[in-house]
mmCIF file of the C-alpha atoms, coordinates in Angstrom:
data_MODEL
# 
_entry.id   MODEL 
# 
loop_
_atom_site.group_PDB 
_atom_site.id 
_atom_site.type_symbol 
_atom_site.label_atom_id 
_atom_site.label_alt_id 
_atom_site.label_comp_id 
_atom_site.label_asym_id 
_atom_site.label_entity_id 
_atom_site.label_seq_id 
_atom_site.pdbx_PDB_ins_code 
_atom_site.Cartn_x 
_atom_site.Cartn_y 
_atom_site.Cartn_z 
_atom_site.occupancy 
_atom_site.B_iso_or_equiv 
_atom_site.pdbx_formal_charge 
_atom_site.auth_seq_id 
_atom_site.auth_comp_id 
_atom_site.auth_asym_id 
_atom_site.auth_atom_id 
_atom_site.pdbx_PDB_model_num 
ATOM 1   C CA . UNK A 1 1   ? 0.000   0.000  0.000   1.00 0.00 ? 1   UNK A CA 1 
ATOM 2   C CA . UNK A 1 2   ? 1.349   3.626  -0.976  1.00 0.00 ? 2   UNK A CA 1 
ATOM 3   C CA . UNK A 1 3   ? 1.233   6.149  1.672   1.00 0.00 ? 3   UNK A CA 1 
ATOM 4   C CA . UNK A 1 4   ? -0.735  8.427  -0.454  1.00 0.00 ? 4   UNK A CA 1 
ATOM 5   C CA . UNK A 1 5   ? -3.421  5.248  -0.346  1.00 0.00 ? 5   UNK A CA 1 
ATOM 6   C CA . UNK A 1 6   ? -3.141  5.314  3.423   1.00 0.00 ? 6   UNK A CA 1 
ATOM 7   C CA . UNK A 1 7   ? -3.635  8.603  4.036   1.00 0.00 ? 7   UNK A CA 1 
ATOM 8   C CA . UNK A 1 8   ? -6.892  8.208  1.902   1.00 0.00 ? 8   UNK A CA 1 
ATOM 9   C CA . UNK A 1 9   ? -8.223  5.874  4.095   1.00 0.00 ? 9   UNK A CA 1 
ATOM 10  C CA . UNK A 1 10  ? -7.484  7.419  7.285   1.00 0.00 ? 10  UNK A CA 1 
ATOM 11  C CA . UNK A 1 11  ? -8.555  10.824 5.853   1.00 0.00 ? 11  UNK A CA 1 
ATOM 12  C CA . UNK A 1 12  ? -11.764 12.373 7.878   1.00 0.00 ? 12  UNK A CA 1 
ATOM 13  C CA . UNK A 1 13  ? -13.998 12.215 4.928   1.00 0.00 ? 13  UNK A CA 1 
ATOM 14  C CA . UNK A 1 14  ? -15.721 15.434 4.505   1.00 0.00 ? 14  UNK A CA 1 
ATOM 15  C CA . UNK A 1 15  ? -18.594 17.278 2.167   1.00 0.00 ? 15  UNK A CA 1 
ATOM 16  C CA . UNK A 1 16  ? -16.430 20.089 0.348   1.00 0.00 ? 16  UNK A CA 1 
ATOM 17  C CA . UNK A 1 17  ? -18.359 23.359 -0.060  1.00 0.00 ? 17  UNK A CA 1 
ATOM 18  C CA . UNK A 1 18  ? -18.706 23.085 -3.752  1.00 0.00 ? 18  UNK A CA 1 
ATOM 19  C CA . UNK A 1 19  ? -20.309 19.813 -3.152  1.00 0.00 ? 19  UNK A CA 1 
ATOM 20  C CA . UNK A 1 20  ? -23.650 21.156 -0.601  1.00 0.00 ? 20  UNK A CA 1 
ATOM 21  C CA . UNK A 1 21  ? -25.562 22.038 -4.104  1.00 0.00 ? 21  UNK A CA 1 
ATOM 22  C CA . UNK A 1 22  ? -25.364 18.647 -5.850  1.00 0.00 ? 22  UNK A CA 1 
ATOM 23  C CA . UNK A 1 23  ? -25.857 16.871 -2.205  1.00 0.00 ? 23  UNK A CA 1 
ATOM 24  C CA . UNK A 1 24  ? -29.156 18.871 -2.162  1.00 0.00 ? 24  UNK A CA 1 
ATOM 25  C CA . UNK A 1 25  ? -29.824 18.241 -5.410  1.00 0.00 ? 25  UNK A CA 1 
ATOM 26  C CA . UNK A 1 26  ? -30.285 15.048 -4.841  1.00 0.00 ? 26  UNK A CA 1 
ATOM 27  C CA . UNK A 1 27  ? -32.067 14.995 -1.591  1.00 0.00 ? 27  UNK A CA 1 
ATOM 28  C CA . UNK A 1 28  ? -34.431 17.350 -3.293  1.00 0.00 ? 28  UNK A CA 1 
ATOM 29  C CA . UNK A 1 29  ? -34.689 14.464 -5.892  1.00 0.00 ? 29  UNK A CA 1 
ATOM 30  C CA . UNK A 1 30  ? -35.183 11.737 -3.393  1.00 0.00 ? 30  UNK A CA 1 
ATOM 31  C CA . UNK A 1 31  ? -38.114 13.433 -1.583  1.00 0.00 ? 31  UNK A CA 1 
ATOM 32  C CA . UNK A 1 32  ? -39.879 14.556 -4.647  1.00 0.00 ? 32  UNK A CA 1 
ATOM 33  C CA . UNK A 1 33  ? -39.660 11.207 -6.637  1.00 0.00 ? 33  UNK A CA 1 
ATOM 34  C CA . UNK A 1 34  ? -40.770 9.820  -3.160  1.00 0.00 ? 34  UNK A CA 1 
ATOM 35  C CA . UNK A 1 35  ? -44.045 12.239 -3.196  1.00 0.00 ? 35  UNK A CA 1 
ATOM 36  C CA . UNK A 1 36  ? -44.664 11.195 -7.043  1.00 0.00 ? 36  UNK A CA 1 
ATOM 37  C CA . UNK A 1 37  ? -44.663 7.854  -6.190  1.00 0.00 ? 37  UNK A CA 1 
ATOM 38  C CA . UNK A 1 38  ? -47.319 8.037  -3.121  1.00 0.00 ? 38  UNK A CA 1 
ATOM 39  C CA . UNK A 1 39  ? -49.391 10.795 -5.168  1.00 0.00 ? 39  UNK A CA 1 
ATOM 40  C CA . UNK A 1 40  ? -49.317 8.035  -8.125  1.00 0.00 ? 40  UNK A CA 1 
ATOM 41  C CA . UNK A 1 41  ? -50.184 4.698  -6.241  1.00 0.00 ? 41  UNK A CA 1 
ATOM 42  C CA . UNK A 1 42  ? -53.595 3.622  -6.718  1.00 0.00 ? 42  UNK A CA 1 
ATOM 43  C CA . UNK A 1 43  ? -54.485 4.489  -2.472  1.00 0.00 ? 43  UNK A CA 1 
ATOM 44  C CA . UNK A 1 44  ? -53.237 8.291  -2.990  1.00 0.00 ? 44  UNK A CA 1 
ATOM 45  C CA . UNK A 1 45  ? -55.847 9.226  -1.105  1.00 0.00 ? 45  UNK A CA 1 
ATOM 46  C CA . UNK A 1 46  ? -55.993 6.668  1.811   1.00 0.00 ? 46  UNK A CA 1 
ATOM 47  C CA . UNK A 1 47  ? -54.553 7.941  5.420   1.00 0.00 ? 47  UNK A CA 1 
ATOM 48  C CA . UNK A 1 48  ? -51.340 6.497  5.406   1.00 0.00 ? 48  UNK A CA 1 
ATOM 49  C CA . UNK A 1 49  ? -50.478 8.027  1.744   1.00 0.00 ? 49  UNK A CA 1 
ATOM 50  C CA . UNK A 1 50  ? -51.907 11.256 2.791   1.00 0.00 ? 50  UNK A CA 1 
ATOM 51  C CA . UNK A 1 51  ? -49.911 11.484 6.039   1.00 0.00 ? 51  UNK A CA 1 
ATOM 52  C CA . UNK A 1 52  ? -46.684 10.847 3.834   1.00 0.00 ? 52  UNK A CA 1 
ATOM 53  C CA . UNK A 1 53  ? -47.191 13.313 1.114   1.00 0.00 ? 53  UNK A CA 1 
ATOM 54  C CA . UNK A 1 54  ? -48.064 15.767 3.980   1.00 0.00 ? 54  UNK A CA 1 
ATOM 55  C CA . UNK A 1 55  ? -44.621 14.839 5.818   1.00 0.00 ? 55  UNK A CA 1 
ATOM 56  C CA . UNK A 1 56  ? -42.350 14.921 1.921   1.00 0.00 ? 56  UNK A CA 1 
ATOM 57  C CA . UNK A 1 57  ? -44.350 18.091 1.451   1.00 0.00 ? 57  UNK A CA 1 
ATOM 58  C CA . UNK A 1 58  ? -43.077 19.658 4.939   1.00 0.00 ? 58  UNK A CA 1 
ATOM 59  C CA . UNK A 1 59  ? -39.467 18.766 4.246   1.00 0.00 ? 59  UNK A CA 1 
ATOM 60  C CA . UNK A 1 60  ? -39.866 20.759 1.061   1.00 0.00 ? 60  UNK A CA 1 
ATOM 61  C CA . UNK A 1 61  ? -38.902 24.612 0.864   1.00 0.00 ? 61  UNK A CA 1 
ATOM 62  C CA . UNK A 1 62  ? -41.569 25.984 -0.397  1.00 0.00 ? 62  UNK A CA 1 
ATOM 63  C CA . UNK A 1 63  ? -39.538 28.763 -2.588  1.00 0.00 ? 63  UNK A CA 1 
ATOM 64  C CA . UNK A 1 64  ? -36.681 27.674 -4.254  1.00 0.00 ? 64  UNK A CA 1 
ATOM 65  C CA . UNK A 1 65  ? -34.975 30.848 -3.976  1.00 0.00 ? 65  UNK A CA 1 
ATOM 66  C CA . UNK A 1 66  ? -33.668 29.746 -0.436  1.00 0.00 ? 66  UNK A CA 1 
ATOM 67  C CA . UNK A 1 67  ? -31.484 27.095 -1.950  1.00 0.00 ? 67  UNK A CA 1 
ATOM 68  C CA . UNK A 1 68  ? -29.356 29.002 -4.772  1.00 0.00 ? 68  UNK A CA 1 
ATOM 69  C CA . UNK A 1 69  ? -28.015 25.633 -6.528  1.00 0.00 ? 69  UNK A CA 1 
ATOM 70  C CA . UNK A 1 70  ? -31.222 24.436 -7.120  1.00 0.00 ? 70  UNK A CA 1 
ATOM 71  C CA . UNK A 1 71  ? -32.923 27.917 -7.809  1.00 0.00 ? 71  UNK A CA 1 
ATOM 72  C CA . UNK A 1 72  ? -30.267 28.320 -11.057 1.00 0.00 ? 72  UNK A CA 1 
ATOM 73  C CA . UNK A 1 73  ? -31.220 24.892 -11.933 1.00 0.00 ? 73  UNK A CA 1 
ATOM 74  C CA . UNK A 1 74  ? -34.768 24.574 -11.403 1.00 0.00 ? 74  UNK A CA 1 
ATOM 75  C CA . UNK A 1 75  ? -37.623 25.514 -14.370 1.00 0.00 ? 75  UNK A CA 1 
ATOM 76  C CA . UNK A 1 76  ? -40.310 25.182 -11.409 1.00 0.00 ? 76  UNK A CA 1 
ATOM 77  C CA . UNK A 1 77  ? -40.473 21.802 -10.671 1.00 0.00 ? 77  UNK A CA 1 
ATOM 78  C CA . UNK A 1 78  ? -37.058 21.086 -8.892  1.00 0.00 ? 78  UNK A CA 1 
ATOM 79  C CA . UNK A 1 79  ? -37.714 20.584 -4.774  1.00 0.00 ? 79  UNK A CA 1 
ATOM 80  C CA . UNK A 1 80  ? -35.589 22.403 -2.683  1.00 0.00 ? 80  UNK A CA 1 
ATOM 81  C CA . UNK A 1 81  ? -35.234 20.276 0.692   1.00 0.00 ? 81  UNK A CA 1 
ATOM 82  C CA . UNK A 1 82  ? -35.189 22.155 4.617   1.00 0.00 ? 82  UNK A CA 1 
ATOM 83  C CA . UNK A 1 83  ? -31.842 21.734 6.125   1.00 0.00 ? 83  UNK A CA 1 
ATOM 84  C CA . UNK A 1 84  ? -32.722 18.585 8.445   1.00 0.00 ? 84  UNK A CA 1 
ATOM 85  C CA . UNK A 1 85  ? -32.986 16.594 5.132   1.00 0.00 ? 85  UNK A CA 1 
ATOM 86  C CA . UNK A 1 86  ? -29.980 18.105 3.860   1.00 0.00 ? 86  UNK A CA 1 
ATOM 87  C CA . UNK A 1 87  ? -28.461 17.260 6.945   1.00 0.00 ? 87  UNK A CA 1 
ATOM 88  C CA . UNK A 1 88  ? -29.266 13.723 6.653   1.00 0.00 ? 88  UNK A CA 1 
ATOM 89  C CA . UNK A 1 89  ? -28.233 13.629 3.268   1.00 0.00 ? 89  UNK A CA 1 
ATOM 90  C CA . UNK A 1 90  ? -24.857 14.765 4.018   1.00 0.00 ? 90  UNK A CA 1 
ATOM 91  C CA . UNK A 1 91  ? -24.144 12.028 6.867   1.00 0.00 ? 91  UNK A CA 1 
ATOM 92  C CA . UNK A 1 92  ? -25.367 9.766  4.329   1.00 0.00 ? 92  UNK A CA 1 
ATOM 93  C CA . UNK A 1 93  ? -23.122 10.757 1.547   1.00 0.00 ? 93  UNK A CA 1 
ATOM 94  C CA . UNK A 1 94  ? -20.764 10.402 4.223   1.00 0.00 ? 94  UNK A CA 1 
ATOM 95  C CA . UNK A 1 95  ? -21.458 7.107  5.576   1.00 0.00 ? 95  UNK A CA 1 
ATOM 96  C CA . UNK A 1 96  ? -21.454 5.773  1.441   1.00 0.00 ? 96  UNK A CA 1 
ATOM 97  C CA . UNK A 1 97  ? -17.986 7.486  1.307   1.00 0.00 ? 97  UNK A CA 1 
ATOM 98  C CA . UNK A 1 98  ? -16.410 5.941  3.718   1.00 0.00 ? 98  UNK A CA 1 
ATOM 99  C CA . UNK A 1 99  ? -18.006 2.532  2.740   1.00 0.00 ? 99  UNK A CA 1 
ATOM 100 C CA . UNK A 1 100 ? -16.697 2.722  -0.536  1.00 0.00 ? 100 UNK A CA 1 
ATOM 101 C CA . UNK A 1 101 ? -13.005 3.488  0.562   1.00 0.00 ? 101 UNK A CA 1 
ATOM 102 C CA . UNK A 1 102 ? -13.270 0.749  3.137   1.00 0.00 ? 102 UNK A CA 1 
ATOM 103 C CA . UNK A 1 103 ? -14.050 -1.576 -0.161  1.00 0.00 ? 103 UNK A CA 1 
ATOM 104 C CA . UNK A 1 104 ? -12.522 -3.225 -2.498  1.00 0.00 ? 104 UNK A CA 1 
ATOM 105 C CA . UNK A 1 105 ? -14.969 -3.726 -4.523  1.00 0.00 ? 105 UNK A CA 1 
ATOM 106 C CA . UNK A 1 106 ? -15.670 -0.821 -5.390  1.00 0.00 ? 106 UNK A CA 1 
ATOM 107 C CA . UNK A 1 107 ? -17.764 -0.815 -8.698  1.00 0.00 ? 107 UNK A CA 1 
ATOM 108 C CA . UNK A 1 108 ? -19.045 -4.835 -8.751  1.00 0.00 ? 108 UNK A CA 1 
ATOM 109 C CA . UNK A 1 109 ? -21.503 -4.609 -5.534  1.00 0.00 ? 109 UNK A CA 1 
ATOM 110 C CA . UNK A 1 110 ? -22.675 -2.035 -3.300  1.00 0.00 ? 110 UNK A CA 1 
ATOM 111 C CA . UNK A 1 111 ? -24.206 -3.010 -0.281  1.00 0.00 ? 111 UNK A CA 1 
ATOM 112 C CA . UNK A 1 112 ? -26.982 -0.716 -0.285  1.00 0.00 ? 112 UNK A CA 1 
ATOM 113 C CA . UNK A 1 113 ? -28.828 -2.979 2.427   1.00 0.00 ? 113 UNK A CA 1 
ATOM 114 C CA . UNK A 1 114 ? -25.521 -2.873 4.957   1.00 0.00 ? 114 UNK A CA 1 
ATOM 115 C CA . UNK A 1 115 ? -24.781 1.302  4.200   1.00 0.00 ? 115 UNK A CA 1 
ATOM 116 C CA . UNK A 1 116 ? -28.552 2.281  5.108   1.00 0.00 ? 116 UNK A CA 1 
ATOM 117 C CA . UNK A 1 117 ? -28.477 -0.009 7.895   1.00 0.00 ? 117 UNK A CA 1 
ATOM 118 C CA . UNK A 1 118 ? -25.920 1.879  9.340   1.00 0.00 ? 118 UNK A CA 1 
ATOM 119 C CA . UNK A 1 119 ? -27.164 5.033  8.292   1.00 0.00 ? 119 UNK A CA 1 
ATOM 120 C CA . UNK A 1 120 ? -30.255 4.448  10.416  1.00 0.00 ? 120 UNK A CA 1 
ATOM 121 C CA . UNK A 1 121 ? -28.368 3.854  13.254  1.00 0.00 ? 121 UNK A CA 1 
ATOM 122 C CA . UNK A 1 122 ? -26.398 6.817  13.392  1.00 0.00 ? 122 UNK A CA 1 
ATOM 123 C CA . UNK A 1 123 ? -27.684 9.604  16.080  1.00 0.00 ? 123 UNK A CA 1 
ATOM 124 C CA . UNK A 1 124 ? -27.470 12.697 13.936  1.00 0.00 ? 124 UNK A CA 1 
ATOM 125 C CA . UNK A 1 125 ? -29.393 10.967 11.425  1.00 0.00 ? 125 UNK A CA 1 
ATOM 126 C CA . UNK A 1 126 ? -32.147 10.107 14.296  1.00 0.00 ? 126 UNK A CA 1 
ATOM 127 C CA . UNK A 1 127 ? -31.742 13.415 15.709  1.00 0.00 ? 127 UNK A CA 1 
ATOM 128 C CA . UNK A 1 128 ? -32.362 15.329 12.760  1.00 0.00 ? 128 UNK A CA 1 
ATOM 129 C CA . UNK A 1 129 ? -35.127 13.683 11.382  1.00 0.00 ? 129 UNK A CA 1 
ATOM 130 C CA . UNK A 1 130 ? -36.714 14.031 15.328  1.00 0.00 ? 130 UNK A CA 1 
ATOM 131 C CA . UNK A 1 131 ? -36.647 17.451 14.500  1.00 0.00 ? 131 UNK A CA 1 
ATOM 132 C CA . UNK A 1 132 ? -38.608 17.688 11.508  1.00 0.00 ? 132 UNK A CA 1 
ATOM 133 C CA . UNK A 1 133 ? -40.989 15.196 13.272  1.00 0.00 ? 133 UNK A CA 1 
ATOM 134 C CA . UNK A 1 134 ? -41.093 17.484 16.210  1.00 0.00 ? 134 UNK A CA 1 
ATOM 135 C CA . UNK A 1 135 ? -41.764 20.668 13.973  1.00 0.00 ? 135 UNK A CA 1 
ATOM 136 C CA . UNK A 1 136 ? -44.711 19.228 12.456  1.00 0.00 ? 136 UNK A CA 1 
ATOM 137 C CA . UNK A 1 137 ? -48.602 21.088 12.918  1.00 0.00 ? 137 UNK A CA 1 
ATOM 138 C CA . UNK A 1 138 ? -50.063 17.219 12.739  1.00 0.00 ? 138 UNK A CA 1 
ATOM 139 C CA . UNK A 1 139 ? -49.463 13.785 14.587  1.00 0.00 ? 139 UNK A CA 1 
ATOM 140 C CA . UNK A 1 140 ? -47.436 11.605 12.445  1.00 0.00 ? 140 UNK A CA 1 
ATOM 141 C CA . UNK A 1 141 ? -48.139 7.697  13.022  1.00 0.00 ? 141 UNK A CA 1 
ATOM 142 C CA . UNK A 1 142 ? -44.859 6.013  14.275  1.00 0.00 ? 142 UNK A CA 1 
ATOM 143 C CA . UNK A 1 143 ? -45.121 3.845  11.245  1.00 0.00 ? 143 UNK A CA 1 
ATOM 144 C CA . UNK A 1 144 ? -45.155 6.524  8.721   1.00 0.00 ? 144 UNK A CA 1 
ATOM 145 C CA . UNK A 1 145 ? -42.344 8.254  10.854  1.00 0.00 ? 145 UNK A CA 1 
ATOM 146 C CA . UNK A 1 146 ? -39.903 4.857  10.590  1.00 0.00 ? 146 UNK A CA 1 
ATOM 147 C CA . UNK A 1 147 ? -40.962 4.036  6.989   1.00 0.00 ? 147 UNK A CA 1 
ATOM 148 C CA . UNK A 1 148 ? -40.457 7.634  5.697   1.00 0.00 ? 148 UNK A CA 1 
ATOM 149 C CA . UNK A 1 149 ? -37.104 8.060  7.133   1.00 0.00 ? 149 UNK A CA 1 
ATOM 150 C CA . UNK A 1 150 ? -36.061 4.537  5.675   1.00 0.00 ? 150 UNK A CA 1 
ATOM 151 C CA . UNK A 1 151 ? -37.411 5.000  2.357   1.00 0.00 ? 151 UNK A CA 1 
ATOM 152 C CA . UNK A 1 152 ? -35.270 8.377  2.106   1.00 0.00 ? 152 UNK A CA 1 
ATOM 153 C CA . UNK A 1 153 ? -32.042 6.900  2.727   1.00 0.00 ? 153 UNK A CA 1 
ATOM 154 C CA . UNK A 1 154 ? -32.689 3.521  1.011   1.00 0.00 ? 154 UNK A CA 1 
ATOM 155 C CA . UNK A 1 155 ? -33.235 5.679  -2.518  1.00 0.00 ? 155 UNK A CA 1 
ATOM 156 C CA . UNK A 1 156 ? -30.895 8.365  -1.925  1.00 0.00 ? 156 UNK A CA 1 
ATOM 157 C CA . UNK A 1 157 ? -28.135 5.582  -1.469  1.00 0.00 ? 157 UNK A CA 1 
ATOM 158 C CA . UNK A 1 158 ? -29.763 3.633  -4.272  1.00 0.00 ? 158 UNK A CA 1 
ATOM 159 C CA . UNK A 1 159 ? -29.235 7.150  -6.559  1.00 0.00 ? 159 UNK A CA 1 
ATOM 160 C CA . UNK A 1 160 ? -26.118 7.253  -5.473  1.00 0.00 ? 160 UNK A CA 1 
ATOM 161 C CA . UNK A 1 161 ? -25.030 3.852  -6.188  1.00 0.00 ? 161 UNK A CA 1 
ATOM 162 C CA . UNK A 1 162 ? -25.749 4.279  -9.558  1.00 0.00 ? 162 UNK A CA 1 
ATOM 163 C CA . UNK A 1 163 ? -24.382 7.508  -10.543 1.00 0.00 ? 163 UNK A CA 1 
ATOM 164 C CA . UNK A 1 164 ? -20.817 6.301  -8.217  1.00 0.00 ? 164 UNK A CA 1 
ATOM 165 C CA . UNK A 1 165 ? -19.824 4.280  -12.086 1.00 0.00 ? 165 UNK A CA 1 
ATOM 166 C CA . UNK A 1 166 ? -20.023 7.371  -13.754 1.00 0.00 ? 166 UNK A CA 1 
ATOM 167 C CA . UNK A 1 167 ? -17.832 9.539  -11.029 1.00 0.00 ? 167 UNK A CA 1 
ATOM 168 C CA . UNK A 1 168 ? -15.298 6.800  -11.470 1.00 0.00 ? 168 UNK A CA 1 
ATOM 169 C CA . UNK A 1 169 ? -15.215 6.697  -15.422 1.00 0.00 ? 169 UNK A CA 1 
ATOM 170 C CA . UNK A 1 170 ? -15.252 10.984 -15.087 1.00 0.00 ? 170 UNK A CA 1 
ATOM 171 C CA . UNK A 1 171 ? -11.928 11.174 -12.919 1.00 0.00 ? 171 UNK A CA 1 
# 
C-alpha cells in the first residue's frame, strides 16, 4: 500500500463546499420522486399516503430561492429540501464514502442494504429527522415516521449507487 493510499483511508472524509448544491440536489430528488410515487399509487388518497405526502411536502422549501443551486437549476419543478434533510443527506453521503473506501470492490456490488443499515443507526441521522418530526402542525403515526425516514435513505443511497460508475469513469 502507498502512503498516499493510506492517508486516503485514514482521511476524515468530509462534504467540500462546492459539493452542498449537488448533495441537495439530490435529496431534493429523493423526496420529490418519493411524493410522485405516493401521489401516483392507486391508495393516494388513503390515510397512510396522505400522512406521507403531507410529511415529503413539509421537508420541502416551499420557494426555491432559499437554496441558490437548485434555484439556477430549477424551471419550477425542482424541490428544494429544509436543512434537516440536507443534513441527513450529508451524513449519508458520508457514511457511502467511507463505505466505498473501506471496499474493495468498489464498482461490482454495493451493499446498499448494509450502508442504510448503518445510516439508520447513526444519532445525527435520528436526531435530525426528530426534529422535523417534532416541527410538524399534525401527529405523524410512528409507522409513517420509521418508513419515511427509511425510504429516504434507502433511494438516496440507491441514486447514489448508480451515478458512483459514472464519477469513477469521469476522474
Amino acid at each position: 500500500m502507498t502512503c498516499e493510499i493510506y492517508f486516503q483511508v485514514n482521511e476524515e472524509i468530509k462534504i467540500n463546499p462546492e459539493e452542498v448544491g449537488p448533495l441537495s440536489y439530490i435529496a431534493g430528488y429523493v423526496l420529490q420522486s418519493l411524493y410522485k410515487k405516493s401521489k401516483n399509487s392507486p391508495h393516494w388518497n388513503s390515510p397512510r399516503s396522505l400522512e406521507l405526502q403531507g410529511l415529503l411536502k413539509s421537508v420541502k422549501l416551499e420557494d426555491t430561492e432559499q437554496d441558490e443551486y437548485i434555484h439556477s437549476l430549477s424551471r419550477g419543478g425542482l424541490w428544494a429540501p429544509t436543512e434537516n434533510i440536507k443534513g441527513i443527506a450529508e451524513s449519508a453521503e458520508i457514511s457511502f464514502r467511507r463505505h466505498l473506501l473501506n471496499s474493495k470492490a468498489v464498482t461490482s456490488s454495493i451493499p446498499v442494504d448494509k450502508i442504510v443499515d448503518e445510516i439508520l443507526m447513526q444519532p445525527v441521522v435520528l436526531s435530525l429527522w426528530e426534529n422535523i418530526i417534532v416541527s410538524l402542525d399534525f401527529d405523524v403515526s410512528s409507522e409513517c415516521n420509521k418508513l419515511a425516514l427509511e425510504n429516504f435513505v434507502k433511494l438516496y443511497v440507491r441514486v447514489r449507487s448508480f451515478s458512483h460508475p459514472k464519477d469513477i469513469v469521469s476522474q
